[in-house]
N, C-alpha and C positions, 0 to 999 in steps of 0.2 A: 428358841431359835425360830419356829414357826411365827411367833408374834413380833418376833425381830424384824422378820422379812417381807410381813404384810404391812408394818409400818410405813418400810424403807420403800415400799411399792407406791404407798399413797403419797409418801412424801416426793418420791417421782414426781406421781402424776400431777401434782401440787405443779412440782417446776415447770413441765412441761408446759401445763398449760399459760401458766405466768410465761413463758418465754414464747407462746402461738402469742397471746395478747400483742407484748412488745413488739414481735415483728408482724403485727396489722397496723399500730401507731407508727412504726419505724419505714415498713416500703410496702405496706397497700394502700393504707387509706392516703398520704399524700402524694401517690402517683395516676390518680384517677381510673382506677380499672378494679374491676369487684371478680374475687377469686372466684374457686368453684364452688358447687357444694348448697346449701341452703344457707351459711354464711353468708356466701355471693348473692342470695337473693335480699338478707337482709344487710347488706353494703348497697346494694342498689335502693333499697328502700330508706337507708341511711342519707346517700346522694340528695333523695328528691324530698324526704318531707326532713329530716334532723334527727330523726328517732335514733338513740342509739344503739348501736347491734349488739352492744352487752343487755340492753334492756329487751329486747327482740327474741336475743337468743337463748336465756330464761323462761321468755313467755312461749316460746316454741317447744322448747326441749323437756320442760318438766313434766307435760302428759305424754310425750311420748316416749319420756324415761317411766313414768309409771307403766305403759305396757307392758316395757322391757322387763319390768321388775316383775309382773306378774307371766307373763305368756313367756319369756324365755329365759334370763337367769337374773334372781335378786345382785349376785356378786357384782356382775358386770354390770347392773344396771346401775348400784351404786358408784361404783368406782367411774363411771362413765360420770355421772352427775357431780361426782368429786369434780373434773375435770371441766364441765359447762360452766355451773359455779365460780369456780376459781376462775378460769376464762373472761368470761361476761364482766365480774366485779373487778377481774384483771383493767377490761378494758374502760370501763367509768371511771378506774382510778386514774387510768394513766390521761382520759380525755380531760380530766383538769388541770396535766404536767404539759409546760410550754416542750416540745422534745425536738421544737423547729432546729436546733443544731446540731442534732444529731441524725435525724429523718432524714433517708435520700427520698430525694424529690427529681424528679424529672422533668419538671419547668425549670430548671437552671439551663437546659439546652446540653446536658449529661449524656449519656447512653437511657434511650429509654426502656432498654430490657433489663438491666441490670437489677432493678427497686422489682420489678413480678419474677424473674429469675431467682432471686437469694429468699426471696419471699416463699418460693415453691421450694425449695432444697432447706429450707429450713422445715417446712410442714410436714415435708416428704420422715424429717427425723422426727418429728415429733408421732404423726402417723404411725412409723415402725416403732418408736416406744411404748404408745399405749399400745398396740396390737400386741407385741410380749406379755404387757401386764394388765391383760385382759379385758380392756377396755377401747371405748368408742369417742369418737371426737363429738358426738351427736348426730342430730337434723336424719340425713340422709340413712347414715350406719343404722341407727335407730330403726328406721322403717326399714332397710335392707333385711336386717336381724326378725325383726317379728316376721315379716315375708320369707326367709328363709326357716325358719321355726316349722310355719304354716305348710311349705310349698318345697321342700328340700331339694325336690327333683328339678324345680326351678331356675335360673341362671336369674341374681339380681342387678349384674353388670348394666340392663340396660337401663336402669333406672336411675342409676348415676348417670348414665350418657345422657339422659333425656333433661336433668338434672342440669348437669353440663351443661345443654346446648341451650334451654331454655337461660340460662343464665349469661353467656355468649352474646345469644340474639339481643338478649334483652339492652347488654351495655350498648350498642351502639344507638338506640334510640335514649337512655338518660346522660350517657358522655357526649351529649352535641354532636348527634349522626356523623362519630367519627370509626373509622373502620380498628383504628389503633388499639384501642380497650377490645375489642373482638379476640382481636391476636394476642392481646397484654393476657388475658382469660384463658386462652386457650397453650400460651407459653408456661403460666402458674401449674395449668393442674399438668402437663407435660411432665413439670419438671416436678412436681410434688410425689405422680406416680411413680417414676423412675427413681427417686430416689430413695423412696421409701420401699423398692423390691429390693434396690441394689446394697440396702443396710440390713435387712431381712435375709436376703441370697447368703451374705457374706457369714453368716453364723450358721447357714444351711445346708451349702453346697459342701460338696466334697469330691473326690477322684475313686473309684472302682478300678482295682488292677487283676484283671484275669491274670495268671501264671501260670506257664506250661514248665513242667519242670520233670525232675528227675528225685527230686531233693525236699519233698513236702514238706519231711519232717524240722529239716533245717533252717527249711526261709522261715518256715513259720513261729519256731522258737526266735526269732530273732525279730518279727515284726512283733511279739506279742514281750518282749524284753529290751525292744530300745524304741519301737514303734508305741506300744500302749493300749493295741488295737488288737485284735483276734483273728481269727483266717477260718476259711471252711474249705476242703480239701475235696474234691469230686474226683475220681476214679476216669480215665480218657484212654483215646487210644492214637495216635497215629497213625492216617491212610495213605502218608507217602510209604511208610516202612515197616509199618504194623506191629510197631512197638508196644507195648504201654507204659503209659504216663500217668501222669497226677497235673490235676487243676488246681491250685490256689487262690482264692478269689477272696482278695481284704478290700475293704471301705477306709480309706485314709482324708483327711483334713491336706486342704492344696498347698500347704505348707510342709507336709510330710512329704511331697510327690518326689523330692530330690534324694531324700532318704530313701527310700522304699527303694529306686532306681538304684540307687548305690548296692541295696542288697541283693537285690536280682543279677547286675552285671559281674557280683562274685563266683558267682554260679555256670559252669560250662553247659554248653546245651538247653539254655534256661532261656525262655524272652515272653515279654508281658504283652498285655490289649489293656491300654487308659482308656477310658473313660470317662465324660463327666456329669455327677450326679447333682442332679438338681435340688434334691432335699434328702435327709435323712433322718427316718424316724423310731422310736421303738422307747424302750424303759433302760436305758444303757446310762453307764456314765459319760463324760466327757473329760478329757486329759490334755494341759497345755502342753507345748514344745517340751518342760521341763518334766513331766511327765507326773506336773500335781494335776489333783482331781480339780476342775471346776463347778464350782457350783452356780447353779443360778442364782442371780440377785435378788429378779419381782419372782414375789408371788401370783400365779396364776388363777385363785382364787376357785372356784370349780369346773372350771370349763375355758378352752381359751374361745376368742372371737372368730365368726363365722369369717 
């Protein structure tokens, strides 16, 4: 099963990268504007001398996948390289397919954010796929990962920004000191970030429902037998009346949140505090709506990415 699931991990990342290629041939390289990243730098350097950024981004990534491989983890070093590899040869194959009919282009007088827009929410999913299956797109990740190895207490955020911006400033002096590729670049990684939280968020987040109840024993047999979920019970007291109470406090999936509400408003005397939680973590199972187990797909291999 384990040799099943690291297969199906690489064969992923396989697609993944075949489908970054596609959409660099399909809405970057023919809308004049170079993404972010160390990519961007070699689309820029594509622009002005031919070189191609499959051959570029080979001769960049292989020694600093070998760091990776050595200074922070062989797994992801490899599966990272799976991923350049494939990319790069992606993209030589495809620079000899004519794919002019199907490439938006934005010299037809089109929208010209649409081709760096679908271009960023495409990377944004690809991003969030390798980051599950423990792997890196390169260039930048690369150096982020060995720096954070070295420097833990460090924040590498700025080194993408600087990354970024150098790559920004740079298009508006090889796209014909036009200001448009500035913004085209800086609308790419916008949307590339954002989408690749918001497909990472959506398997991470969850709802937190404190309950003040009367009835611990009840709601909780009932969220641990139609919910799937567990509860932990705190002892309380009431200072309007000086009662005492019981706390309930379950972690549910924001698909559960109408449920859960249903069982609370059974209950007299009973009212909840939502919550929303931003990640959830620990060695637990996970349970769909119908209440089978899920399993994860990729393998994580030893460690996931920084």
């Amino acid at each position: 099963m384990r040799n099943m699931k690291r297969v199906w991990t690489y064969l992923v990342i396989v697609a993944v990268a075949m489908l970054a290629a596609l959409n660099y041939e399909l809405f970057v390289f023919p809308n004049s504007f170079a993404p972010s990243g160390l990519n961007g730098i070699c689309t820029i350097i594509q622009e002005v001398s031919g070189i191609s950024v499959g051959y570029m981004s080979l001769l960049i990534n292989i020694p600093l996948a070998l760091i990776v491989y050595y200074k922070v983890s062989k797994p992801i070093a490899v599966r990272s390289m799976v991923y350049v590899v494939v990319f790069s040869v992606g993209l030589l194959i495809l620079d000899r397919v004519d794919m002019s009919a199907i490439a938006y282009s934005t010299k037809t007088g089109t929208s010209r954010i649409l081709g760096p827009l679908t271009a960023g929410i495409v990377m944004g999913y690809v991003y969030a796929i390798l980051m599950k299956a423990s792997a890196y797109t390169g260039g930048t990740d690369f150096v982020a990962a060995v720096l954070h190895s070295k420097y833990p207490e460090k924040s590498v955020y700025g080194l993408s920004f600087i990354m970024n911006a150098m790559v920004a400033v740079a298009s508006y002096f090889v796209y014909d000191y036009k200001v448009e590729p500035v913004l085209l670049c800086i609308l790419y990684s916008f949307a590339t970030t954002t989408m690749a939280e918001r497909f990472l968020k959506n398997g991470r987040s969850a709802v937190r429902f404190e309950i003040v109840t009367n009835y611990p024993e009840e709601i909780s047999k009932e969220i641990i037998s139609k919910l799937h979920h567990t509860a932990t019970v705190f002892p309380a007291k009431g200072m309007y009346n000086g009662k005492e109470v019981d706390i309930v406090m379950c972690v549910v999936n924001n698909s559960q949140m109408a449920a859960l509400s249903a069982i609370v408003e059974r209950y007299p005397h009973t009212f909840a505090i939502m919550s929303q939680v931003s990640e959830v973590v620990g060695n637990f199972r996970h349970y769909s709506r119908q209440g089978q187990e899920v399993v994860p797909v990729l393998d994580q291999g030893d460690g996931k990415t920084v």
